[in-house]
N, C-alpha and C positions, 0 to 999 in steps of 0.2 A: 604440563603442556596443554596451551587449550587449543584443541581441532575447531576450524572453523570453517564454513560454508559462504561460498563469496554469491551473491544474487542483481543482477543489475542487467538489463537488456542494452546494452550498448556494451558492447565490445571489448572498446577503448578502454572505460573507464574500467568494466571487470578487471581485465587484465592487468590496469592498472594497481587497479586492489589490490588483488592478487600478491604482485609483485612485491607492493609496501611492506603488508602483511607480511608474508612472509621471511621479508628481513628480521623481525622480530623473533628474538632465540625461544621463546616461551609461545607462541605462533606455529600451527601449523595448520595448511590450507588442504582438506580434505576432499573439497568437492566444489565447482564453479555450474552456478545456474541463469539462463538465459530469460528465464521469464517465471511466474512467481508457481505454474504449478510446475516446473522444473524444481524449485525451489524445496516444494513440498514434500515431494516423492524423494528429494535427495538426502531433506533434513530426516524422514520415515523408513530410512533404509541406513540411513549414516551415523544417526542421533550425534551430533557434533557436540562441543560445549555450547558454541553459540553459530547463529545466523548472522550474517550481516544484509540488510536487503534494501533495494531502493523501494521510496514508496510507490514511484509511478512505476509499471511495470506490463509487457505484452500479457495478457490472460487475467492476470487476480492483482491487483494493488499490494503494497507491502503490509498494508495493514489489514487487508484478507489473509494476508500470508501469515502475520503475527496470530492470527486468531486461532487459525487451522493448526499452528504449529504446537500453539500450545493445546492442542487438542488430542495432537498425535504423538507429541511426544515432548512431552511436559516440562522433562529435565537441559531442554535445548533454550539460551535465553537469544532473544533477536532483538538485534541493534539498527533502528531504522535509520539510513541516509539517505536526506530530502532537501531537498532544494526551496522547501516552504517550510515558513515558521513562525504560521499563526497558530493559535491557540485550540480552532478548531482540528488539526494534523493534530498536531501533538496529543492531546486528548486523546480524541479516537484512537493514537498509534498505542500508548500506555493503557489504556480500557480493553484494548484485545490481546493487550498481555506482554506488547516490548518492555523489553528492559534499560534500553537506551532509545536516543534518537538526538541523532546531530547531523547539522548543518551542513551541507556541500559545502560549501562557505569557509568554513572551519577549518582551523590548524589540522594537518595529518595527527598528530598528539594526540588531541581529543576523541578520533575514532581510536585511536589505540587503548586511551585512556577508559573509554566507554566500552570498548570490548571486556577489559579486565575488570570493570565494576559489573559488569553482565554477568562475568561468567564466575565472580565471586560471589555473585548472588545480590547484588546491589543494583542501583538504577542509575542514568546518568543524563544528563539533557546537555545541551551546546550550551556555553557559558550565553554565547548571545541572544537568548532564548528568556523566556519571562523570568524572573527571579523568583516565581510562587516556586512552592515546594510542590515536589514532585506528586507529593499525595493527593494532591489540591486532585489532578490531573485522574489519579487511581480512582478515587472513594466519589468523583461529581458523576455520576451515573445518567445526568440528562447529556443526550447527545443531540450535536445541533445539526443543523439543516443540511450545513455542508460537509459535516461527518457521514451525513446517511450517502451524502453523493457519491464520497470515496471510500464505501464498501462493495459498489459497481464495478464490475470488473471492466479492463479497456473496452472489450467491444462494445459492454452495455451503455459505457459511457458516450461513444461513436454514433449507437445508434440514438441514444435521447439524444441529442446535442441534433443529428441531422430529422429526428422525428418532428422538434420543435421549431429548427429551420423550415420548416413543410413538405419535407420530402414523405412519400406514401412510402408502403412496405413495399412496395413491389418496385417502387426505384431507389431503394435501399438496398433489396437484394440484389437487383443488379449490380450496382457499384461497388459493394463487398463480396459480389459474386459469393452468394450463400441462397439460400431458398425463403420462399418467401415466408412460408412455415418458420424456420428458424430464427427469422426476425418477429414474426409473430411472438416467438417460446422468448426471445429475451423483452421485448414491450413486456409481458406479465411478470418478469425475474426482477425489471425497476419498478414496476409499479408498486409488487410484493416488496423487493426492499428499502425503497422510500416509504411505507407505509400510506399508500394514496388511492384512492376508489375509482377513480373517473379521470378523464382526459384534461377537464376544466381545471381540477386540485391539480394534475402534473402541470399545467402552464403557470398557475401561478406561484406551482414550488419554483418552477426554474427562472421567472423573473428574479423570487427573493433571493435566487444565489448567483444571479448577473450573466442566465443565460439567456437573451431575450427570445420572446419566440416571435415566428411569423405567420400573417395574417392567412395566411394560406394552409395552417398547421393541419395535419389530418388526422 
C-alpha cells in the first residue's frame, strides 16, 4: 500500500486528487494540505510513501517543499504537479530532490504512473516533457535565473513583483495589510536567495526573467 499526501491550494482540484487517488486499490490518501508549509508539517508527522504537490503554492513553492522534505524526512518521494514545463521547473524541481514531475496537462495515468515510480524508488517526468534523461536534470548543478526565482516563497514573490512595479514598503504594507518591518524582513529573504547585493543587480535580474520594472522603483 503506498500512503500518500495530497498538497495543492485550490480546493477543487485537491479534492479532486483526492478522490482519483484513491480509487486506486494500492493508494491510500493519508493526509490533504492546503498550502506548502501545510504540506511539510503533514509529510513530518505522517512520513507517507510519497507527496504529491503543486508547484505553485500559498507560503513555500513545491519545489521549497521538495527540498524541505527531503530534509525532514528523507524516506517520503514527492511528485510535483505543474502546469509549467520548461526546463528551468523541472530542474530545480528534481535538484531539491522530486522524484517525479508531471504535467497538469497530462493523462490521469501518468500521475499514477509517476506516484508508483516514486515510491518504488524510481523517477518519472511527463512523457511531454524533454526527452533528456532524467539525470541530465539530477547531476547539472548550475541553476538558472529562474530557478532562483521559484525558491521564493508566494509572498516573496508578491512583494518583488509589486517592489519593482514602484510600490514603497510602506504601500506594500498596506495593501497586504502586514507591517512595514515585515516587508522590509522579506526584501532581504529575495535579495538573500537570489544571490544579489543592491537594488540596481535586483532590477536587472528581474528584466532578464521578464519582469519589467518601473521607473519609479524604490
Amino acid at each position: 500500500m503506498v500512503n500518500l499526501v495530497v498538497a495543492d491550494d485550490q480546493q477543487v482540484i485537491r479534492e479532486g486528487l483526492c478522490s482519483l487517488l484513491g480509487k486506486e486499490e494500492d493508494f491510500h490518501v493519508v493526509g490533504e494540505a492546503s498550502n506548502g508549509h501545510e504540506a511539510v508539517d503533514l509529510v513530518r508527522s505522517l512520513h507517507p510513501d510519497v507527496l504529491v504537490a503543486d508547484v505553485d503554492m500559498e507560503g513555500m513553492s513545491g519545489i521549497e517543499v521538495a527540498k524541505r522534505v527531503k530534509e525532514c524526512s528523507g524516506e517520503t518521494a514527492v511528485v510535483i504537479l505543474s502546469m509549467h514545463g520548461t526546463d528551468g521547473y523541472v530542474r530545480g524541481a528534481m535538484q531539491a530532490g522530486a522524484r517525479g514531475y508531471v504535467l497538469k496537462r497530462s493523462p490521469a495515468q501518468e500521475l499514477i504512473r509517476a506516484i508508483r515510480e516514486a515510491a518504488s524508488g524510481g523517477r518519472y517526468l511527463s512523457r511531454a516533457l524533454s526527452d533528456r534523461a532524467v539525470d541530465l536534470y539530477v547531476t547539472n548543478e548550475r541553476r538558472t535565473e529562474v530557478e532562483r526565482y521559484y525558491t521564493l516563497t508566494v509572498r516573496e514573490r508578491e512583494v518583488l513583483e509589486m517592489v519593482v512595479s514602484g510600490v514603497t514598503s510602506r504601500e506594500i504594507a498596506a495593501q497586504l495589510v502586514i507591517s512595514t518591518r515585515t516587508v522590509e524582513f522579506h526584501r532581504a529573504n529575495i535579495m538573500r536567495k537570489i544571490g544579489l547585493r543592491n537594488q540596481n543587480q535586483l532590477i536587472r535580474y528581474c528584466v532578464r526573467i521578464g519582469i519589467p520594472p518601473n521607473e519609479g522603483w524604490q
